[in-house]
py3Dmol code that shows the C-alpha trace and the ligand (Angstrom):
import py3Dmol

protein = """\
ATOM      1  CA  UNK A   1     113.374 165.606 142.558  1.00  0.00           C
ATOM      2  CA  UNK A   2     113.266 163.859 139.587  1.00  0.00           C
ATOM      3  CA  UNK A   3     114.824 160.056 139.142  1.00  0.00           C
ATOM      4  CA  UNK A   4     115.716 159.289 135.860  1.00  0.00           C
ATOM      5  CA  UNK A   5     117.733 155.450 135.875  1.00  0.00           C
ATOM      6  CA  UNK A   6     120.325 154.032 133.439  1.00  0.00           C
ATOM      7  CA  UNK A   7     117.721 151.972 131.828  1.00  0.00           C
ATOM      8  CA  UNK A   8     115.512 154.583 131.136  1.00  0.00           C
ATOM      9  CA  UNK A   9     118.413 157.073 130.373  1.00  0.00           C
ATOM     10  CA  UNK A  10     119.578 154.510 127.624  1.00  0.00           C
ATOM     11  CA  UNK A  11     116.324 154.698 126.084  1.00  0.00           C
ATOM     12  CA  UNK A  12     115.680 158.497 126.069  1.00  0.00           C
ATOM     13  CA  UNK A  13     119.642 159.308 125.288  1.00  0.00           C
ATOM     14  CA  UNK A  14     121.791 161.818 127.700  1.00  0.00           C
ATOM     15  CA  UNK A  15     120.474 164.532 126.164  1.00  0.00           C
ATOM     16  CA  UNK A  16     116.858 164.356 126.847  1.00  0.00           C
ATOM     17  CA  UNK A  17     117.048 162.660 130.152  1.00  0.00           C
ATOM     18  CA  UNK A  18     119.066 166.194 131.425  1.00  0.00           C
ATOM     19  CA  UNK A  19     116.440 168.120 129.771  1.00  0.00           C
ATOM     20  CA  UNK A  20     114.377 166.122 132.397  1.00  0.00           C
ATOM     21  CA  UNK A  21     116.468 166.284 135.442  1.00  0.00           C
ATOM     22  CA  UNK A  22     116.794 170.517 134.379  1.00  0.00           C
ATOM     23  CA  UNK A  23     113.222 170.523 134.669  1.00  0.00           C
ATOM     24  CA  UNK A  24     112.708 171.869 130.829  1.00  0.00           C
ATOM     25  CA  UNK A  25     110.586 168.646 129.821  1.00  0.00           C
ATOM     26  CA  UNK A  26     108.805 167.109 133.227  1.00  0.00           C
ATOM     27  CA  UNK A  27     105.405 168.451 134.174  1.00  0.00           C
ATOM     28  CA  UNK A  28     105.167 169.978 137.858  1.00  0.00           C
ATOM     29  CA  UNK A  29     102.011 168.246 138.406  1.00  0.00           C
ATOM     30  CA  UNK A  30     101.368 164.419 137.596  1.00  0.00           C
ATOM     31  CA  UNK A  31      99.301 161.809 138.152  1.00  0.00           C
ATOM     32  CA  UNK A  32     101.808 158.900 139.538  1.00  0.00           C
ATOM     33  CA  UNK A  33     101.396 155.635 136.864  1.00  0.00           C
ATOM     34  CA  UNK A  34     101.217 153.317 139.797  1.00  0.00           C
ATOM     35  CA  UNK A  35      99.051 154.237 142.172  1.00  0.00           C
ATOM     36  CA  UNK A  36      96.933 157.128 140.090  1.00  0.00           C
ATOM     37  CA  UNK A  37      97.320 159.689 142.767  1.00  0.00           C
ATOM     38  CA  UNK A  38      98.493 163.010 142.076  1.00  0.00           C
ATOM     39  CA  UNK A  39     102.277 163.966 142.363  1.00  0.00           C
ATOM     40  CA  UNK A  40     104.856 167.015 141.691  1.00  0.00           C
ATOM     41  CA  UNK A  41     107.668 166.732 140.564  1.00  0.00           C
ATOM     42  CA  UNK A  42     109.414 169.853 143.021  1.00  0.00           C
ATOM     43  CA  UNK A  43     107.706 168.511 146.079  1.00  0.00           C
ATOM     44  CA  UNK A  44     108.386 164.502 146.095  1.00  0.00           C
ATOM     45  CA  UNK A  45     110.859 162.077 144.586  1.00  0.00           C
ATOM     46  CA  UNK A  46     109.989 161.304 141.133  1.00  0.00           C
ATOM     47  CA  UNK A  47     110.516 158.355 138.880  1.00  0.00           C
ATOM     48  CA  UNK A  48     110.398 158.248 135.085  1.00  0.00           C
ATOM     49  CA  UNK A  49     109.039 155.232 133.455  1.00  0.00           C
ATOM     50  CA  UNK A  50     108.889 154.853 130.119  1.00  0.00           C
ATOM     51  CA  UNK A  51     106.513 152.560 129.071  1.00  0.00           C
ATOM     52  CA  UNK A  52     108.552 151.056 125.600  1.00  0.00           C
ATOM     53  CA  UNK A  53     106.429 149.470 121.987  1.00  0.00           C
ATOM     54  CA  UNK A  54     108.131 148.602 119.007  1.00  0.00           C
ATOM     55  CA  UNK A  55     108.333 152.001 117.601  1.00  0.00           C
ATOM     56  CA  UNK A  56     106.899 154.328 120.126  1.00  0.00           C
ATOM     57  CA  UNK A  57     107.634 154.779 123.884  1.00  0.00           C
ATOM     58  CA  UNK A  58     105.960 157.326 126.085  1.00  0.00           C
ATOM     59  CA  UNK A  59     107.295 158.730 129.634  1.00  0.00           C
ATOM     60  CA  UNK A  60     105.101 158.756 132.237  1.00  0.00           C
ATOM     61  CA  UNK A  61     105.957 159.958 135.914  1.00  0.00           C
ATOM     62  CA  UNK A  62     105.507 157.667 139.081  1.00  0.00           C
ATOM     63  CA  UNK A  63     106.239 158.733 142.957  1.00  0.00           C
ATOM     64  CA  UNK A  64     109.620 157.385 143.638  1.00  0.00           C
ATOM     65  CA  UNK A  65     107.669 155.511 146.766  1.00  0.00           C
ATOM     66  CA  UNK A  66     105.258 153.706 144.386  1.00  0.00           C
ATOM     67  CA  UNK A  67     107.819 152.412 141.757  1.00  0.00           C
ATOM     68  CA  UNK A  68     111.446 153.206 140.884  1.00  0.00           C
ATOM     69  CA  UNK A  69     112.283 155.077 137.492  1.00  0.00           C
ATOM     70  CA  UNK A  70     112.421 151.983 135.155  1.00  0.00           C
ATOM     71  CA  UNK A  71     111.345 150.810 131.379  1.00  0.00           C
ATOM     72  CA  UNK A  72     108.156 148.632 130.706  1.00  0.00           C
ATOM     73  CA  UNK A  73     107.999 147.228 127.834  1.00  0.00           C
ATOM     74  CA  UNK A  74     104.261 146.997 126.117  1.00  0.00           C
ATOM     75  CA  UNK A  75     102.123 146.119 123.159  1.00  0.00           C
ATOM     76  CA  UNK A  76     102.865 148.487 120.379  1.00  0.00           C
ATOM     77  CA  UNK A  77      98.699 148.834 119.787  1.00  0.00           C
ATOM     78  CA  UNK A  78      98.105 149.414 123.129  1.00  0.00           C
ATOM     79  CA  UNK A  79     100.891 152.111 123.246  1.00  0.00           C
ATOM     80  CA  UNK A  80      99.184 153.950 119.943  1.00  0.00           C
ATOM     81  CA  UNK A  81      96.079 154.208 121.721  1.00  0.00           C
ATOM     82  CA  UNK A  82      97.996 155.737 124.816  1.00  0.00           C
ATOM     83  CA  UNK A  83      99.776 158.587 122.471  1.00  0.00           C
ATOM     84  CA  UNK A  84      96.223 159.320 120.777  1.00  0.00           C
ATOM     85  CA  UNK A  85      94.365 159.592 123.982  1.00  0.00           C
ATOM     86  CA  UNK A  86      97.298 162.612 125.365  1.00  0.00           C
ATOM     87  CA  UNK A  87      97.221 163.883 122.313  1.00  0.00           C
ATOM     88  CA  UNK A  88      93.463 164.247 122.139  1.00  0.00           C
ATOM     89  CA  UNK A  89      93.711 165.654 125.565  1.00  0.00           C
ATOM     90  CA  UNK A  90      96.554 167.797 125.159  1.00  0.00           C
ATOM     91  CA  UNK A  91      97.991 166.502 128.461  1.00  0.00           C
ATOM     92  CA  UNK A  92     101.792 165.480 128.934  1.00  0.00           C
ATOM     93  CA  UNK A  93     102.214 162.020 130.174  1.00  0.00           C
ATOM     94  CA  UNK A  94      99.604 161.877 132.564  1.00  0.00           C
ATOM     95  CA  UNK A  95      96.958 160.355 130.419  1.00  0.00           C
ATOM     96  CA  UNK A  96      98.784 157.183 129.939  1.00  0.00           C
ATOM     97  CA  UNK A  97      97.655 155.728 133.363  1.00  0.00           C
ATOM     98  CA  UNK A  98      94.316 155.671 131.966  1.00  0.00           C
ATOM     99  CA  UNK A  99      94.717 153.842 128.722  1.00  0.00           C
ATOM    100  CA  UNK A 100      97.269 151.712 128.943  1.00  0.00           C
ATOM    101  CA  UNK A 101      97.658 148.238 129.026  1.00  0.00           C
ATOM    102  CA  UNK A 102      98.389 148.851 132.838  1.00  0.00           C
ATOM    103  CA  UNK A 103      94.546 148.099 133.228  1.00  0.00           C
ATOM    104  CA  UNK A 104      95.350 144.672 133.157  1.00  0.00           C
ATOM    105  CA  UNK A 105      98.509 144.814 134.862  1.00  0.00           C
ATOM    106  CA  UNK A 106      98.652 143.941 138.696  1.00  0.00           C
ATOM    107  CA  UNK A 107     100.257 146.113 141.558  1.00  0.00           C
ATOM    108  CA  UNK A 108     102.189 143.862 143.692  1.00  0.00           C
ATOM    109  CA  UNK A 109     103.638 144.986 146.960  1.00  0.00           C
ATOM    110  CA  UNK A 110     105.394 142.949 149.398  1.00  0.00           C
ATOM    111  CA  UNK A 111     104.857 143.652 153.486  1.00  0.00           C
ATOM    112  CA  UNK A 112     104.983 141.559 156.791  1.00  0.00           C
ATOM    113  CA  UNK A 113     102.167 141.617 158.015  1.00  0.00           C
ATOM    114  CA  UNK A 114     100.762 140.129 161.683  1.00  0.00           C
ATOM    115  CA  UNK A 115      98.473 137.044 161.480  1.00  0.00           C
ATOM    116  CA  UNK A 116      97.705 135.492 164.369  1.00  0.00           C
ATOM    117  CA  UNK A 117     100.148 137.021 166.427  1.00  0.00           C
ATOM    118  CA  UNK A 118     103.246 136.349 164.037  1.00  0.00           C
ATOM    119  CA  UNK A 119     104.899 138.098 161.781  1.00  0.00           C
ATOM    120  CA  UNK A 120     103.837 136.811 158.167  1.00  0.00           C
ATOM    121  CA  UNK A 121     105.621 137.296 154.469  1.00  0.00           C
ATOM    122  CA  UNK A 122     102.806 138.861 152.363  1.00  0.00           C
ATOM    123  CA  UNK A 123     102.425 139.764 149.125  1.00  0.00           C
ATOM    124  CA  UNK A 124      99.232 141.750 148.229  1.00  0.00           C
ATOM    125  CA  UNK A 125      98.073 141.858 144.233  1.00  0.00           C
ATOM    126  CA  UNK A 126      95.809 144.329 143.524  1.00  0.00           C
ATOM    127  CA  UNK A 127      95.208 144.875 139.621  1.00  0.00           C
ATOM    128  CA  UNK A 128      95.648 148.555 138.485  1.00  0.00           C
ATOM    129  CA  UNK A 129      91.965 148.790 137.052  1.00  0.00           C
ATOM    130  CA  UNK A 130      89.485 146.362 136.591  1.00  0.00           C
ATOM    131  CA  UNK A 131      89.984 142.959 135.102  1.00  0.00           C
ATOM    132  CA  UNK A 132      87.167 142.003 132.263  1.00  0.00           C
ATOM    133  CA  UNK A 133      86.837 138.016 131.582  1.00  0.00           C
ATOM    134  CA  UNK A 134      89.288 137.170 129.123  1.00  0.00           C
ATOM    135  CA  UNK A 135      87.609 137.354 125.768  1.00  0.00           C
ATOM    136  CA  UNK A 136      85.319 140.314 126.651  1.00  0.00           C
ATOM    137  CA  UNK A 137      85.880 144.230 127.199  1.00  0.00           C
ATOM    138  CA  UNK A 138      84.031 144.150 130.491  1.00  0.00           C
ATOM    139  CA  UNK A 139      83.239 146.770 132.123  1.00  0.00           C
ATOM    140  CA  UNK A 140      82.475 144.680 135.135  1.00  0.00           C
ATOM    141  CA  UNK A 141      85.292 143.813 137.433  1.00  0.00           C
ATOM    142  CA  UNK A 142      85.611 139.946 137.447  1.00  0.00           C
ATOM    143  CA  UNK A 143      89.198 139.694 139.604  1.00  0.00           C
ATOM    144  CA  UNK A 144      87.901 137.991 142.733  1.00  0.00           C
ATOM    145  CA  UNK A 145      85.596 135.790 140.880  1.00  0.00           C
ATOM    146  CA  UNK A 146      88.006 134.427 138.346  1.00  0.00           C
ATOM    147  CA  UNK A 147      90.690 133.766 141.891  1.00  0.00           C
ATOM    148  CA  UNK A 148      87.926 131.841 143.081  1.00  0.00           C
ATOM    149  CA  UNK A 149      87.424 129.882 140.234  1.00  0.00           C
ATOM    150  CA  UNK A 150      91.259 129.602 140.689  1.00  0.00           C
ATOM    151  CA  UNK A 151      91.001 128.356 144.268  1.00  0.00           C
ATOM    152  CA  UNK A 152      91.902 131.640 145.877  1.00  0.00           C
ATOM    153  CA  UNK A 153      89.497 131.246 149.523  1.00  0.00           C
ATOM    154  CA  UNK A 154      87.857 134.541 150.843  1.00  0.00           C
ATOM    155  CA  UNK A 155      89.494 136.323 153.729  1.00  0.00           C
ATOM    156  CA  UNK A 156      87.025 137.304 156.112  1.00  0.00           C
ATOM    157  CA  UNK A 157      89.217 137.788 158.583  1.00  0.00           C
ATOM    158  CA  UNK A 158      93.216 138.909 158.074  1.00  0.00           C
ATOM    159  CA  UNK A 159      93.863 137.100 161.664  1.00  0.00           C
ATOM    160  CA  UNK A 160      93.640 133.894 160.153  1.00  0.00           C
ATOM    161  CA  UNK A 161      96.165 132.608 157.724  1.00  0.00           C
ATOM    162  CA  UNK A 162      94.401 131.267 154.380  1.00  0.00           C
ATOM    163  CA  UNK A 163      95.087 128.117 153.363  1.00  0.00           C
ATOM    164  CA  UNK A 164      97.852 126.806 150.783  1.00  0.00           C
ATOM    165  CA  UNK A 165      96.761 126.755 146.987  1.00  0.00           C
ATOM    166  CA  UNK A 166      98.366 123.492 145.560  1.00  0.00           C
ATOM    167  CA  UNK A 167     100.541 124.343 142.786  1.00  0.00           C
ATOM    168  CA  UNK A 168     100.829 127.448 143.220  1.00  0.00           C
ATOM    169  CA  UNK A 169     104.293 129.225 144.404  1.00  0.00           C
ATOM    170  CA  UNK A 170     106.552 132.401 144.491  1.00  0.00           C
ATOM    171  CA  UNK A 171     109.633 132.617 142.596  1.00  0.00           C
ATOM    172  CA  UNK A 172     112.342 134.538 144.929  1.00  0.00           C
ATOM    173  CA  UNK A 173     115.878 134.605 143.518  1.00  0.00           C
ATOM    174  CA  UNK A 174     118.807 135.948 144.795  1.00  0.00           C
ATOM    175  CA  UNK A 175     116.341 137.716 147.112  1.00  0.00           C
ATOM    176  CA  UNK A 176     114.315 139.488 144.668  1.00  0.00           C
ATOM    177  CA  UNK A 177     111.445 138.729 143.987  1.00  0.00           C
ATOM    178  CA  UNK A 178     110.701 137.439 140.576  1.00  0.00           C
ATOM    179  CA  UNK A 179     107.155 136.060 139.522  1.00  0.00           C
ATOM    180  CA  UNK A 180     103.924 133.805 141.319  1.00  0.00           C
ATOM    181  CA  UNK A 181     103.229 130.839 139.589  1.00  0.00           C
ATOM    182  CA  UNK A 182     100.799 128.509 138.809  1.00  0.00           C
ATOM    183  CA  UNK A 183     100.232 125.104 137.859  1.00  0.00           C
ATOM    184  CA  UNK A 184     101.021 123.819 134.877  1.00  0.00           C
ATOM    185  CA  UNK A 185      98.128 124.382 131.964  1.00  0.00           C
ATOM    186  CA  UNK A 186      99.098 121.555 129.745  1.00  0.00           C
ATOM    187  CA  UNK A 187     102.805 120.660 129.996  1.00  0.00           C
ATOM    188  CA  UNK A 188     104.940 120.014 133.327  1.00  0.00           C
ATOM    189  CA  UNK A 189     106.622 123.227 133.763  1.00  0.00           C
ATOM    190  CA  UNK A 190     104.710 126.255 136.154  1.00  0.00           C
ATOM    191  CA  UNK A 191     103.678 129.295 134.234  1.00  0.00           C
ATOM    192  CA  UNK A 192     104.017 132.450 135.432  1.00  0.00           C
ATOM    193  CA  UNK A 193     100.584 134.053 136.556  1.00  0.00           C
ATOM    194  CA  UNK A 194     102.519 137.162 137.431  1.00  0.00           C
ATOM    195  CA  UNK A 195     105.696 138.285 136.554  1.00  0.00           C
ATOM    196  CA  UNK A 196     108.241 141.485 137.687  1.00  0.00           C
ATOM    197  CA  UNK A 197     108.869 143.726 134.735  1.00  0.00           C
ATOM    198  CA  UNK A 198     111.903 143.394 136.900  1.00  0.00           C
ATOM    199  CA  UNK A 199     113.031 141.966 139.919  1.00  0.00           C
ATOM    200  CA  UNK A 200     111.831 143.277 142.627  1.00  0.00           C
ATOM    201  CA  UNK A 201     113.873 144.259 145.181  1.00  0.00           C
ATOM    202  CA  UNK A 202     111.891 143.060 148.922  1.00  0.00           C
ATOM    203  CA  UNK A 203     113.257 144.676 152.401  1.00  0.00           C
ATOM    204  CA  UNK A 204     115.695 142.870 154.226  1.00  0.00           C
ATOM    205  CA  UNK A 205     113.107 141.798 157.238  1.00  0.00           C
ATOM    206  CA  UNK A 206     110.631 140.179 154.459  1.00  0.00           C
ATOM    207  CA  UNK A 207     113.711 138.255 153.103  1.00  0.00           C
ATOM    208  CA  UNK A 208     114.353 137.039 156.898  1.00  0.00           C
ATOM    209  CA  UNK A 209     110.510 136.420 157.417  1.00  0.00           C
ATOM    210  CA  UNK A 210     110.549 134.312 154.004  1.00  0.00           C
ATOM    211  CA  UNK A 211     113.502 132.528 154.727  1.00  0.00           C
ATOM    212  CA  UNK A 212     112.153 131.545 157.918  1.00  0.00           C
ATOM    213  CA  UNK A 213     108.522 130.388 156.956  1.00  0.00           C
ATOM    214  CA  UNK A 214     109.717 129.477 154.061  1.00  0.00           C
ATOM    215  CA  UNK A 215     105.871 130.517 152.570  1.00  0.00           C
ATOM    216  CA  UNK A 216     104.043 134.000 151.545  1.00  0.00           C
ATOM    217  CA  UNK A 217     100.855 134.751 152.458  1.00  0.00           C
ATOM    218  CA  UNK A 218      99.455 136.029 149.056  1.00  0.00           C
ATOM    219  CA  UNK A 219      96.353 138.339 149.086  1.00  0.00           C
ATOM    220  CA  UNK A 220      94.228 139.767 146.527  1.00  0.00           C
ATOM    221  CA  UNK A 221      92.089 142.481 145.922  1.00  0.00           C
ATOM    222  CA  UNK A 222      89.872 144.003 143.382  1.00  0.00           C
ATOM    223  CA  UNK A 223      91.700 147.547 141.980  1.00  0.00           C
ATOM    224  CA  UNK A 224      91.186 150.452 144.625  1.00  0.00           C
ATOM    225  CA  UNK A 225      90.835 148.675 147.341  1.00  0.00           C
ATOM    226  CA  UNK A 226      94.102 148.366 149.303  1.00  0.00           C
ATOM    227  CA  UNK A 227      95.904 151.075 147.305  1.00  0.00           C
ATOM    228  CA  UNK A 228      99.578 152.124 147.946  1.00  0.00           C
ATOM    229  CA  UNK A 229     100.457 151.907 151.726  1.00  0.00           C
ATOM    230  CA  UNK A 230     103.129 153.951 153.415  1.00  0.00           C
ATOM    231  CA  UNK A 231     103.722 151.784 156.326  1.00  0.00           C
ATOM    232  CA  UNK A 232     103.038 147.765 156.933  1.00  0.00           C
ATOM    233  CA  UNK A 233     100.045 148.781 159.706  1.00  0.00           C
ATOM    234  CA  UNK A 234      98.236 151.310 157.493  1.00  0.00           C
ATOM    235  CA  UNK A 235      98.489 148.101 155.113  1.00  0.00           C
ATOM    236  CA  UNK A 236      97.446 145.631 157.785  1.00  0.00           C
ATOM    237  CA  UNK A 237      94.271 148.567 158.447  1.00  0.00           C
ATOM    238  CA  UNK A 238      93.534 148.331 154.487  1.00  0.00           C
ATOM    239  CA  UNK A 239      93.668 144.551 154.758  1.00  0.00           C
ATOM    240  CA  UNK A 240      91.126 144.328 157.280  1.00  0.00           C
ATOM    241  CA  UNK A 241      88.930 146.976 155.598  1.00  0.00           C
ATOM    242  CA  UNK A 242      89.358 144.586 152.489  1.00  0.00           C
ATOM    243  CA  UNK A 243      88.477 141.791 154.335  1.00  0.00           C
ATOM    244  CA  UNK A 244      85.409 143.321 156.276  1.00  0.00           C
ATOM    245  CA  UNK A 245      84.082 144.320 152.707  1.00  0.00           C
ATOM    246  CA  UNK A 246      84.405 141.037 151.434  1.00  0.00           C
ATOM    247  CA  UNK A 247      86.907 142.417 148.772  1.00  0.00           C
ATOM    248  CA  UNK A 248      89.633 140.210 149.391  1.00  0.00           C
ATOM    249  CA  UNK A 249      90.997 136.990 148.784  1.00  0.00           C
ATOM    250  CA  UNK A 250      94.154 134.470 149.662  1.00  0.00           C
ATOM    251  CA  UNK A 251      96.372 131.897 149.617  1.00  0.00           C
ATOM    252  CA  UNK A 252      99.429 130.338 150.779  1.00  0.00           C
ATOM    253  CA  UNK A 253     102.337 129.587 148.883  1.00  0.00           C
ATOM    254  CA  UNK A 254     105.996 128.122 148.978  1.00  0.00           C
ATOM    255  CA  UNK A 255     108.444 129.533 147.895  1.00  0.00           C
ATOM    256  CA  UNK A 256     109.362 128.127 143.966  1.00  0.00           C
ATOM    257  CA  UNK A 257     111.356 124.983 144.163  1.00  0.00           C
ATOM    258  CA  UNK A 258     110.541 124.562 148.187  1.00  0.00           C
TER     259      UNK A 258
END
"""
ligand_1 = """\
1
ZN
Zn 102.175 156.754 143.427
"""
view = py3Dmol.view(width=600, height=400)
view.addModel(protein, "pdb")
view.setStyle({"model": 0}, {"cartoon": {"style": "trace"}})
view.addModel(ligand_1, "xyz")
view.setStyle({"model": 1}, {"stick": {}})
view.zoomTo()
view.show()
């Protein structure tokens, strides 16, 4: 149940990619490189990502509901220290979750959620381990705290709608969805705070919702807290848990160009 797309079949070559689909080279038991939680590859749809450095690339194994089969491209260091840590542990793809650069990479999922009796546009960013200040190793988690500083308001409650973040503003084009901005550090132009490896492709009914409101309601929380949810009211339910906990923050934001 394997997925193995063009872009990642250009990378491996046809020859390994139907050693993967044959089953010869993919594990039976992985730990998916989005959401961490254990897959196999006979029971649910698989993707391959291969995570891509200047010289190196390593193939790691997602659930096809988390993320579809696709190449990221990364740091060549931060791939090295990737291929040590499975070698060292004699594993097969699944330790990459844990050392890559993924750490400081956000999840970002896009739902309709209800606020305030109406359907909303969401988008909720939740990084995929902790985020250290930039310029230190951490360990502590600083995500909500450097929002804040960021003008990100605290949702204590998902029934209200947070307010809109000058500046700020998602880039959807030709219905995917490309990257959140921010405002401008120096020059004129908005830099991207976040951007898709690759467009993402958003259900129909958010396009409608966006095209409608013409705004997404953008909420964050620290890594492990909302996690990857089947259904838009299990994500709603993990909102409001968020929210209760005092783990999440928001903002509204035009669409790019709006
Ligand atoms: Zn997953």
């Amino acid at each position: 149940m394997l997925d193995v797309s063009d872009e990642v079949r250009a990378e491996i070559g046809d020859e390994e990619a139907e050693r993967l689909l044959g089953g010869e080279n993919a594990p039976d038991v992985y730990d998916c490189t989005s959401c961490r939680t254990p897959g196999h590859t006979g029971q649910v749809p698989t993707s391959t990502v291969l995570f891509v450095g200047e010289e190196t690339a390593v193939l790691a194994f997602a659930h096809a509901s988390c993320i579809p089969s696709q190449v990221v491209p990364v740091a060549e260091a931060q791939l090295q220290g990737a291929v040590a840590s499975i070698t060292a542990e004699g594993g097969e793809g699944t330790a990459v979750r844990r050392e890559m650069p993924l750490q400081a990479e956000l999840g970002v999922t896009s739902g309709l959620v209800l606020v305030g009796g109406e359907v909303q546009p969401a988008l909720v960013v939740e990084p995929l381990g902790p985020i250290a200040r930039p310029g230190t190793s951490g360990p502590v988690d600083v995500f909500l705290e450097l929002l804040h500083e960021q003008g990100f308001a605290p949702v204590a409650d998902v029934e209200q709608a947070p307010a809109a973040l000058p500046g700020w503003s998602v880039l959807l084009a030709m219905g995917r969805l490309h990257a959140v901005l921010q405002p401008p550090a120096g020059g004129t132009a908005p830099q991207a705070w976040w951007q898709a490896h690759q467009a993402m492709q958003v259900a129909d009914g958010w396009r409608a919702a966006v095209n409608k409101t013409r705004r997404v309601l953008v909420y964050c929380a620290p890594a492990g807290t909302i996690g990857s949810q089947p259904r838009e009211d299990l994500l709603r339910e993990a909102l409001d848990r968020a929210a209760a906990a005092g783990r999440l923050v928001g903002a509204a934001m035009p669409l790019a160009g709006t």
